[in-house]
N, C-alpha and C positions, 0 to 999 in steps of 0.2 A: 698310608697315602695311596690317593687312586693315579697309576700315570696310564694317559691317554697314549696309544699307540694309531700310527696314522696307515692304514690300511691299502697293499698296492692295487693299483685299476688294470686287468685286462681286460679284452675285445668282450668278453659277455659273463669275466666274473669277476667277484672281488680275490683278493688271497692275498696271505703274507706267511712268511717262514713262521712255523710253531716256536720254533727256537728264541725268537724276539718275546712269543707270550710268556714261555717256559722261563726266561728269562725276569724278565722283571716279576713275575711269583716268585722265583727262588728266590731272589734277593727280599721278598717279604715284603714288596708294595703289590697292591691291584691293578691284573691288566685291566685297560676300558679300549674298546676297539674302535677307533675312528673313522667313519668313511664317509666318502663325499656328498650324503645325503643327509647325516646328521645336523643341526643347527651348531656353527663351530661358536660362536658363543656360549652357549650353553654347554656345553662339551670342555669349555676352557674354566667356566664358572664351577664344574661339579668336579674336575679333575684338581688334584694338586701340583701335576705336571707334567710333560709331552717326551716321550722318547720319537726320534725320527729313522728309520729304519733305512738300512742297506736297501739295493734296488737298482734299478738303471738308470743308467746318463742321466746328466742335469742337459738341458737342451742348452747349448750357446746359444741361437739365436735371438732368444732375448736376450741378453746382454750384449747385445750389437757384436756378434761375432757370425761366422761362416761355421760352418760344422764340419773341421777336419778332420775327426773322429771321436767322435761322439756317437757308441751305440743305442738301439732300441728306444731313442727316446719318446715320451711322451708329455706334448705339453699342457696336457690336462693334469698329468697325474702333479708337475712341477706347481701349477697355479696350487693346487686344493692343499699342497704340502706348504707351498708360501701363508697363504690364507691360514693355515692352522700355525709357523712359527710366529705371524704377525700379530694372532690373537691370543695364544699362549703368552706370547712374549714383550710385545709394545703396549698391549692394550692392559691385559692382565698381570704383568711383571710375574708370571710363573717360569720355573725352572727348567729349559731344555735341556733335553741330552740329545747330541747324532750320532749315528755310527753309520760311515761309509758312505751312500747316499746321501744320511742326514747333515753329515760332514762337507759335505760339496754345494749342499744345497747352503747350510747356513754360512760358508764363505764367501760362496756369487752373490747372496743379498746383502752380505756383510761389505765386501767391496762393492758394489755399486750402491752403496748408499752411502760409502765411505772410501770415493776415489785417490786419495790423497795414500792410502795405504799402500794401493798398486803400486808404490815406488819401488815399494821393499817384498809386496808379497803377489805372488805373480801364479793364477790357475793354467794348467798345463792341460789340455785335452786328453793326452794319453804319454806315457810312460814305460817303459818298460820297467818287467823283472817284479811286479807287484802282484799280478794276477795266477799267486804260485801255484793256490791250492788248482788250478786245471794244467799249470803248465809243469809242476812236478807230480801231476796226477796222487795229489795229498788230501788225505780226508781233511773237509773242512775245522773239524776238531785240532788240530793238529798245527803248530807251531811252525813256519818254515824259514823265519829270519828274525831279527834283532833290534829294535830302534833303540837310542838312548830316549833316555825318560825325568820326567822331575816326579818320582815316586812321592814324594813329602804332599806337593798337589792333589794327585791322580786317588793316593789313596789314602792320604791325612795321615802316613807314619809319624812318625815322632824321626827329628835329625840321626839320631844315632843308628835309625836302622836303614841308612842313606848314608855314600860319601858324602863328605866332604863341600864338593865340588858340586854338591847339591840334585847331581842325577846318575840314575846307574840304568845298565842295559835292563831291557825289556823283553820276552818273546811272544809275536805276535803272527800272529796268521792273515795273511794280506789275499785280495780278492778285488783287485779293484785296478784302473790304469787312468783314471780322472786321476789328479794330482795339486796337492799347493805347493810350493817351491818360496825357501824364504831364505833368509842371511843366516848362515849356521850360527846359534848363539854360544857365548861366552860364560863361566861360569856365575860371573857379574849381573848377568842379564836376568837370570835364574830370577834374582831376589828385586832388581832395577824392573825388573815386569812383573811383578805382584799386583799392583793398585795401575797400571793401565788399559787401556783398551784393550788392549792384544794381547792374552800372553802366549808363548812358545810354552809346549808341555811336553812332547816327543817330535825328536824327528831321525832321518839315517840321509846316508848317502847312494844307497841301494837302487841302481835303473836310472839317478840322475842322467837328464840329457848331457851327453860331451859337454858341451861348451855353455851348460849353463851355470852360473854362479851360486852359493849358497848348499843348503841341503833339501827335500823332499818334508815339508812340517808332516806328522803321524797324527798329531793332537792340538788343542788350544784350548784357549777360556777367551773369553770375551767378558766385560765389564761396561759400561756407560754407553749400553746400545740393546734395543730391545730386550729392553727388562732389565738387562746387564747378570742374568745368570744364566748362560750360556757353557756348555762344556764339548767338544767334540773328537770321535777318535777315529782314525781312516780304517782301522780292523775290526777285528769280527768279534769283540769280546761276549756278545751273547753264543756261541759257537766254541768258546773255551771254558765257559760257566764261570766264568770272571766277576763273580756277584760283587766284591769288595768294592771293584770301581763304578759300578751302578751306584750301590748305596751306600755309599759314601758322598756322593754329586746331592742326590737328591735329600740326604737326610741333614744336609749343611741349612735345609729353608724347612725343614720337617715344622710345624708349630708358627709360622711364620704368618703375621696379617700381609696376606698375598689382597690389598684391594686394589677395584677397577681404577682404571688411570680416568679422571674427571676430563 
């Protein structure tokens, strides 16, 4: 499988962490490198499917928000990364993955195209206690807190090698202080969110603001919305060499008639 990787934009170069190419080879697909010059059609035609990579601030101002801290952002780089999940994913129903960035970007478009979810899931500008690996001066490789997880999803175990209750802890290396904030789920929900829009995949209670309800979402899946094979996780799993939960997402559509939406 070829997955396209969407390439970041600076003042006069391109560049993206090796760890993201390094990554999807190890796991045994081809990187294809995307940048905002290529035809994204064609690009979405020849690839099997899109990882979206870690990076800076999604910009609020498009989404009719003030920018109360939102670093570095750029809304160039935000359009060409919309632009490639929209043609990946609505047009050609191929398989995303995000991580971090890609994770915030595909929630903003996921709630604004789908306001009725705000009820329950709520993007937070910034957060404490997540951005460890600078503020416990930790190599990015490196593990520095916990979220609970639905492992059976993430990495297609089999029940037995999962509680029960259907999720067990996680360790994960966090790097980031954008946030989604959602209703801690119940063990019921686990299986009650399989075949919906939304599902919860991991989340903690780690940096929650005081007074806000719910827990910090880590991960999700999306269903019956651009493409409907969406997966995203707020940490660094190209950075742990975490290959199992890459290919595992994408090898679920491995052989798939992926055609264009008429």
């Amino acid at each position: 499988m070829r997955i396209g990787i969407t390439i970041g934009l600076g003042d006069t170069q391109l560049k993206i962490n090796r760890a993201y190419i390094q990554y999807v080879a190890g796991a045994g697909f081809e990187p294809v490198l995307i940048t905002p010059e290529n035809d994204m059609e064609a690009m979405a035609d020849v690839c099997d499917g899109l990882l979206l990579p870690g990076g800076i601030d999604i910009d609020p101002m498009h989404y009719g928000e003030e920018n109360v801290g939102s670093y570095h952002i750029n809304p160039e780089k935000d359009e060409f990364e919309r632009q490639a999940l929209q043609m990946f994913g609505a047009v050609y129903h191929k398989p995303v993955f995000g991580i971090c960035r890609g994770f915030q970007l595909i929630i903003r478009e996921f709630l604004a195209e789908k306001p009725d979810f705000g009820k329950k899931l709520v993007f937070w500008q910034h957060v404490e206690s997540h951005g460890l690996a600078n503020q416990l001066d930790a190599p990015r490789t490196t593990p520095t807190h916990f979220v609970d997880g639905c492992r059976k999803v993430l990495y297609g175990e089999q029940a037995e090698d999962y509680p029960q209750e259907g999720y067990s802890t996680i360790p994960v290396n966090s790097m980031h202080h954008q946030a989604l904030l959602g209703p801690c789920p119940v063990p019921a929900d686990i299986v009650a969110e399989q075949n919906k829009t939304f599902q919860r995949l991991a989340w903690s209670s780690r940096g929650k603001p005081q007074k806000a309800k719910g827990v910090i979402i880590e991960a999700f899946r999306i269903r019956n919305w651009c493409g409907g094979k969406i997966e995203a996780v707020q940490w660094h799993p190209e950075e742990l060499k975490d290959y199992a939960l890459i290919r595992h997402f994408f090898d679920q559509f491995a052989g798939e008639d992926l055609v264009q939406e008429a």
